[in-house]
TORPA-4810 file (N, C-alpha, C, O; in nm, 3 decimals):
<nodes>
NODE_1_0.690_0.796_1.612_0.603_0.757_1.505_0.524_0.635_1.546_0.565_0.529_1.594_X
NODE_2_0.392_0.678_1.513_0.331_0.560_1.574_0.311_0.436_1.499_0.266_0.462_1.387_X
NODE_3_0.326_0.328_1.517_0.227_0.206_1.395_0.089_0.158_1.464_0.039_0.173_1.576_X
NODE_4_0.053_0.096_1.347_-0.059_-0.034_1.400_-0.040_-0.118_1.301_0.014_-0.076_1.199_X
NODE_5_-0.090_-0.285_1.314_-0.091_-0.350_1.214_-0.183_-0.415_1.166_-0.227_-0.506_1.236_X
NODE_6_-0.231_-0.397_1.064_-0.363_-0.510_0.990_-0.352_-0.611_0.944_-0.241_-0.641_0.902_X
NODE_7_-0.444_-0.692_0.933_-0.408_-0.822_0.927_-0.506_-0.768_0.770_-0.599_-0.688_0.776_X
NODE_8_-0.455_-0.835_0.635_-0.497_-0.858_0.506_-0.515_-1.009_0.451_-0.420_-1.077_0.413_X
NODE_9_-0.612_-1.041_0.452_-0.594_-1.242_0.415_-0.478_-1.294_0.512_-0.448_-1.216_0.603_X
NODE_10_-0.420_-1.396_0.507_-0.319_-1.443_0.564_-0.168_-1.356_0.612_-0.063_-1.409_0.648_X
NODE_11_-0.196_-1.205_0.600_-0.085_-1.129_0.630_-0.096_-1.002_0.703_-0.156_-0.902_0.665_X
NODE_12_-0.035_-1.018_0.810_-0.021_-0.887_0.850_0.084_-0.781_0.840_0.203_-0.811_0.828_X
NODE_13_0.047_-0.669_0.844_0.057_-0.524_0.785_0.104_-0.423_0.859_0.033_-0.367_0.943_X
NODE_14_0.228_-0.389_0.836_0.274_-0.292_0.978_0.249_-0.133_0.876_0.304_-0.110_0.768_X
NODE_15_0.160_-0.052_0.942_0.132_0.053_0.893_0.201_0.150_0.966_0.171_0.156_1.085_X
NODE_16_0.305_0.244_0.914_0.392_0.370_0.943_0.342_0.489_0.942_0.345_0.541_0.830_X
NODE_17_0.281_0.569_1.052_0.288_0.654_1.034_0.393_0.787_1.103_0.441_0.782_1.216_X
NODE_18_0.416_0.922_0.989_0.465_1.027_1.072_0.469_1.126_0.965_0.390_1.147_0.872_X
NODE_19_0.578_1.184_0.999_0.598_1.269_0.843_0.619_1.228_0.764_0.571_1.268_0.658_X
NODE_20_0.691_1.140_0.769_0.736_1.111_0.655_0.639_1.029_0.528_0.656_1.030_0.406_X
NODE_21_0.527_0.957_0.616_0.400_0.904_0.564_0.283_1.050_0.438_0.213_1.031_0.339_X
NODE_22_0.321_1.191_0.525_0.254_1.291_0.507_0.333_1.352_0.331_0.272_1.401_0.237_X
NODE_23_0.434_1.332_0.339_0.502_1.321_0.257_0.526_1.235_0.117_0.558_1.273_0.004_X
NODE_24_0.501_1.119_0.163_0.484_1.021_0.060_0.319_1.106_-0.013_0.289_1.153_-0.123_X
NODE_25_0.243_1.090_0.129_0.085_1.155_0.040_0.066_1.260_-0.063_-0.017_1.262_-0.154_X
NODE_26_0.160_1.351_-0.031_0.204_1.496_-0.069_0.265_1.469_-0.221_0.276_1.546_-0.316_X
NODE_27_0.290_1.370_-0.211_0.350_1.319_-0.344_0.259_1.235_-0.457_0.265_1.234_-0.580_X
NODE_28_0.198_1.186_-0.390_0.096_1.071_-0.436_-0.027_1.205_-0.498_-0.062_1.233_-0.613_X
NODE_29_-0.062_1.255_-0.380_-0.167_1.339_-0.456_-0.117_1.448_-0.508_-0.197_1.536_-0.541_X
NODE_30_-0.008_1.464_-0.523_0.031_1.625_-0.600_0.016_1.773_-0.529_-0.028_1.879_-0.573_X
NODE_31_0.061_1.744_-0.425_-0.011_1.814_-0.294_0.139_1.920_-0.263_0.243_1.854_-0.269_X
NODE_32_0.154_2.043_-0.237_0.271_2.135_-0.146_0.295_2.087_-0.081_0.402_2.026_-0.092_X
NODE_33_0.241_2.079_0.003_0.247_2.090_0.162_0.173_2.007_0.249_0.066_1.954_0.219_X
NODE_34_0.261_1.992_0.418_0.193_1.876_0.483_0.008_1.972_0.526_-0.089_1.903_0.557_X
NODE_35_-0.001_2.090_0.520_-0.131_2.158_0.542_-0.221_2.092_0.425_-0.329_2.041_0.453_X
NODE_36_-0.171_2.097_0.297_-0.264_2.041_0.217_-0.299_1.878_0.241_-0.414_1.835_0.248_X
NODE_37_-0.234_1.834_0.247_-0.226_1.698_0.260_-0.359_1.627_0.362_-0.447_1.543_0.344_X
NODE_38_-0.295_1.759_0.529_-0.404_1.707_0.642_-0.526_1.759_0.550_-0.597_1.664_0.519_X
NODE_39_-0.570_1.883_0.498_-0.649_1.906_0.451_-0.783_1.835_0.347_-0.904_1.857_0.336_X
NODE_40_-0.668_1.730_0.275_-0.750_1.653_0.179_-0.815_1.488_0.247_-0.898_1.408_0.203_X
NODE_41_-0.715_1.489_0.392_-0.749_1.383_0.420_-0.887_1.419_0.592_-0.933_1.360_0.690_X
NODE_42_-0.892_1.543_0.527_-0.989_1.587_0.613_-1.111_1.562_0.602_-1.194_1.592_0.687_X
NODE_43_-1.137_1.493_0.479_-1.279_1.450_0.437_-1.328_1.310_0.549_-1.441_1.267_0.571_X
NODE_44_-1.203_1.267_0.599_-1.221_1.147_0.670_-1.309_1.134_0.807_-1.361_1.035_0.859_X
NODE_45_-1.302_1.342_0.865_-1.340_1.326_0.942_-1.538_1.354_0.982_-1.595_1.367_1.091_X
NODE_46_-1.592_1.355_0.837_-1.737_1.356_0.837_-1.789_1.255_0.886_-1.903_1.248_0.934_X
NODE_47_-1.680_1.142_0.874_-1.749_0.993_0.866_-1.818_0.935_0.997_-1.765_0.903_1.104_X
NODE_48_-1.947_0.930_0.958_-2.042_0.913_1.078_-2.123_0.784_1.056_-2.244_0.774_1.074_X
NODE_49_-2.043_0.688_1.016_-2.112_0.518_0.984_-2.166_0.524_0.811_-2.192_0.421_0.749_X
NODE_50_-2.176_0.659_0.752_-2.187_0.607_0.611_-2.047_0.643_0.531_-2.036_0.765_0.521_X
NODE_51_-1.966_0.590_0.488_-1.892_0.655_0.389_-1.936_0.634_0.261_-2.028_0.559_0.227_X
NODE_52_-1.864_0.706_0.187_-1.905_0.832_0.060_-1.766_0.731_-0.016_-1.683_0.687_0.063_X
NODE_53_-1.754_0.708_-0.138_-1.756_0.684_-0.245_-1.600_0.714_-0.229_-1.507_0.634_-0.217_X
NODE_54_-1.598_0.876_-0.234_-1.419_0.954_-0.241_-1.382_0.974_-0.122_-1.283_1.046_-0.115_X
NODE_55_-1.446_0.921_0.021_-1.398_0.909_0.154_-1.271_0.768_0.124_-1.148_0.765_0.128_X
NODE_56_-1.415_0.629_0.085_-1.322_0.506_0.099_-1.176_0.537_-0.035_-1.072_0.477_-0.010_X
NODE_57_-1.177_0.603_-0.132_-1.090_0.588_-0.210_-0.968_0.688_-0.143_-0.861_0.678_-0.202_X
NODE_58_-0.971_0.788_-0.020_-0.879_0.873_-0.011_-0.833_0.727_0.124_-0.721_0.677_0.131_X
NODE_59_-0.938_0.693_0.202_-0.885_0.604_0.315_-0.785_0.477_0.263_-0.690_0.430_0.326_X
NODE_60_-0.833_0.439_0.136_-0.734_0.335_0.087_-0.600_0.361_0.001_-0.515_0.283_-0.041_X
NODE_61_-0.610_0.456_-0.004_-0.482_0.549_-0.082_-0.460_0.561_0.075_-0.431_0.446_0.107_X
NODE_62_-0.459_0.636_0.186_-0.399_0.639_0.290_-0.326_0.525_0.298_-0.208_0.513_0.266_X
NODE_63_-0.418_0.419_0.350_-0.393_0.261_0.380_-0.255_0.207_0.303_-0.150_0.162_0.349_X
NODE_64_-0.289_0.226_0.196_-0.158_0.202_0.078_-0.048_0.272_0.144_0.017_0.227_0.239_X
NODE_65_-0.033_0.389_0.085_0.052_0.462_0.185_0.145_0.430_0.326_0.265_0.441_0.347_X
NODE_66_0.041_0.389_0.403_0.083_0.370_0.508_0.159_0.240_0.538_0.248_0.233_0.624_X
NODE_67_0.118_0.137_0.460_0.182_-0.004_0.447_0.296_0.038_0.358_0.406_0.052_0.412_X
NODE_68_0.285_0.059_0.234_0.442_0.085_0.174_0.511_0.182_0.259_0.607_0.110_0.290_X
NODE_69_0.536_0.309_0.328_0.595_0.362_0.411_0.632_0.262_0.539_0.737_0.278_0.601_X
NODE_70_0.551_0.171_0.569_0.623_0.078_0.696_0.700_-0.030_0.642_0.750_-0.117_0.712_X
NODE_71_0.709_-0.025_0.504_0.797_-0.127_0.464_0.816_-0.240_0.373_0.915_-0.312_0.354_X
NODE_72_0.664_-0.240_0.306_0.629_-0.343_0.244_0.647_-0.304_0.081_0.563_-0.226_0.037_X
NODE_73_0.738_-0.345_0.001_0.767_-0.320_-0.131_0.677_-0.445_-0.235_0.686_-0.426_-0.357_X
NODE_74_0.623_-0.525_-0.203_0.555_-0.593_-0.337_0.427_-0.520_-0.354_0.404_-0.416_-0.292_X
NODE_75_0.335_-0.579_-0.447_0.223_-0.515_-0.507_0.164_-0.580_-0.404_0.195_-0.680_-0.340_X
NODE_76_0.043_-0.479_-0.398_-0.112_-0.516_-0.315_-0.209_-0.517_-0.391_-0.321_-0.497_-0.344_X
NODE_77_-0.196_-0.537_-0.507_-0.321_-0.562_-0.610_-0.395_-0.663_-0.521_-0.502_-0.635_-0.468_X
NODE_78_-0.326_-0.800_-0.503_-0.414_-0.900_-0.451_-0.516_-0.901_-0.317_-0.580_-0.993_-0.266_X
NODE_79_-0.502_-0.760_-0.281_-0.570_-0.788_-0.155_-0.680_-0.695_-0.117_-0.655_-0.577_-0.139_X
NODE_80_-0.765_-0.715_-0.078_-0.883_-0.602_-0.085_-0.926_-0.540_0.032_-1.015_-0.572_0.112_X
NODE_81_-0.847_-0.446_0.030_-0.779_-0.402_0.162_-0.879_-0.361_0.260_-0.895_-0.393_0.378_X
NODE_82_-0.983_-0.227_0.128_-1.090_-0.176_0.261_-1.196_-0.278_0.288_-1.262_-0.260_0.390_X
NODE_83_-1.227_-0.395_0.204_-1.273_-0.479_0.294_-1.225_-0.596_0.454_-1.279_-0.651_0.551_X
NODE_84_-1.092_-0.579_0.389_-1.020_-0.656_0.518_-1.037_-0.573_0.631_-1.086_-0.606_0.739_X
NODE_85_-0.969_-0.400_0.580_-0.977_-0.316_0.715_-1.119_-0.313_0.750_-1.130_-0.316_0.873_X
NODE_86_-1.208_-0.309_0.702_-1.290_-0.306_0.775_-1.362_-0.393_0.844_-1.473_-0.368_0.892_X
NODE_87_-1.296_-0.510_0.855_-1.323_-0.662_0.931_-1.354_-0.597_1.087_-1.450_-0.627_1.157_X
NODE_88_-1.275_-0.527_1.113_-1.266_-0.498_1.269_-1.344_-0.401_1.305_-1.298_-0.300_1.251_X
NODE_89_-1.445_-0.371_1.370_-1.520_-0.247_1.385_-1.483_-0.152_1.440_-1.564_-0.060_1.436_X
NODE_90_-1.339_-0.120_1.523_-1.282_-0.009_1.569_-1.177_0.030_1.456_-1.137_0.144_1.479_X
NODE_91_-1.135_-0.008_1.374_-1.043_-0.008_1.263_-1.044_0.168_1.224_-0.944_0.238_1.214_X
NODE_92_-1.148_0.199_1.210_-1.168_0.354_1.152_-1.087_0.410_1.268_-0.973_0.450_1.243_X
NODE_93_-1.143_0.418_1.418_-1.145_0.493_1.481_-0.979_0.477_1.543_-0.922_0.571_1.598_X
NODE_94_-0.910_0.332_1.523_-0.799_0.344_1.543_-0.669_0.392_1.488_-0.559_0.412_1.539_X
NODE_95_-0.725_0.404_1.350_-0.667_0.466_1.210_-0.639_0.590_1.226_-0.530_0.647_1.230_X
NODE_96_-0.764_0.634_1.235_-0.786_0.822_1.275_-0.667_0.845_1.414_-0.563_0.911_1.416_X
NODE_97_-0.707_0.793_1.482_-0.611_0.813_1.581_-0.484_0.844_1.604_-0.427_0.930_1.670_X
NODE_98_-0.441_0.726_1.512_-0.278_0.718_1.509_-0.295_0.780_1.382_-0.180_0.783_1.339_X
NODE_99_-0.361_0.828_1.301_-0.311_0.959_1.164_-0.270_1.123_1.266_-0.176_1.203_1.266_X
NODE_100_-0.383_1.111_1.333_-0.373_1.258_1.422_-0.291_1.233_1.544_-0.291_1.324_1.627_X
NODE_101_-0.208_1.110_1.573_-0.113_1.114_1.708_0.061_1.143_1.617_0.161_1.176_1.681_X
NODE_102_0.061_1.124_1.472_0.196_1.145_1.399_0.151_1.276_1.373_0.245_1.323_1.309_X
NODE_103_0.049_1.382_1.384_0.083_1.477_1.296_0.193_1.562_1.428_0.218_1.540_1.546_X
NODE_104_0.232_1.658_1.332_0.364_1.737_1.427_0.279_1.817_1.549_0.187_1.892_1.516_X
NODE_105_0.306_1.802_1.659_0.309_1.892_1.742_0.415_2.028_1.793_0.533_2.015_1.823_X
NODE_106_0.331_2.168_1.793_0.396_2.288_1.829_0.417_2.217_1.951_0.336_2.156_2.021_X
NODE_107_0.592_2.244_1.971_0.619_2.277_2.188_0.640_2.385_2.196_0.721_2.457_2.138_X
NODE_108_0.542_2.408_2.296_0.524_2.511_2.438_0.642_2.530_2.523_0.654_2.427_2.590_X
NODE_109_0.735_2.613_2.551_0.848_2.584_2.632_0.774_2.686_2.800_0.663_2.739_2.804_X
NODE_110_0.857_2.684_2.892_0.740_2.656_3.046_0.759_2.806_2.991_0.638_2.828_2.990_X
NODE_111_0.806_2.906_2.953_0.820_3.016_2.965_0.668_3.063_2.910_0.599_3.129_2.988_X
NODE_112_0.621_3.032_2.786_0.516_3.092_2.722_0.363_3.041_2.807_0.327_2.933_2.854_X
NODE_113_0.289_3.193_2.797_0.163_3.188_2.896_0.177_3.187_3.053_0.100_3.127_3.129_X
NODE_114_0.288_3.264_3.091_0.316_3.306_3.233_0.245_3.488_3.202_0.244_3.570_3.293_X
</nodes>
């Protein structure tokens, strides 16, 4: 499971991801399954320097997510998160990354495709 951490005002932020992150989402949005889940957070991947309104609100529901799953139990009212995350200009692209390096991978065992 991979992390990264953000720094929010004076604090930094260990963000969790894996299944178990996919899960919490699955819950949060009322979602079956981890297919639905990648599915809704699939809107993330249009993002071509403008985001859209219900992009930043699914990315900060991620964000949330991902900080309470690594561990952090008080409120985050106080902190304004997608402006902090977006302090850093690779922030998106490192996000995306480690969302799509926890999702599950099928193994191939050497036998299949001989």
């Amino acid at each position: 499971m991979d992390e990264i951490v953000i720094q929010l005002g004076d604090k930094s932020f260990k963000l969790k991801f894996g299944l178990g992150l996919f899960r919490v989402l699955g819950r949060k949005w009322q979602l079956a399954g981890i297919d639905d889940v990648v599915l809704k957070m699939a809107i993330l991947d249009s993002v071509d320097g403008k985001l859209t309104f219900t992009q930043i609100d699914v990315l900060e529901e991620i964000l949330i997510s991902a900080i309470e799953y690594g561990g952090y139990k008080e409120s985050l009212d106080d902190f304004d998160i997608i402006d902090e995350f977006f302090k850093d200009p690779n922030a998106l692209d490192n996000f995306k990354n480690a969302l799509v390096e926890s999702l599950p991978k099928s193994e191939v065992s050497d036998d299949e495709g001989k």
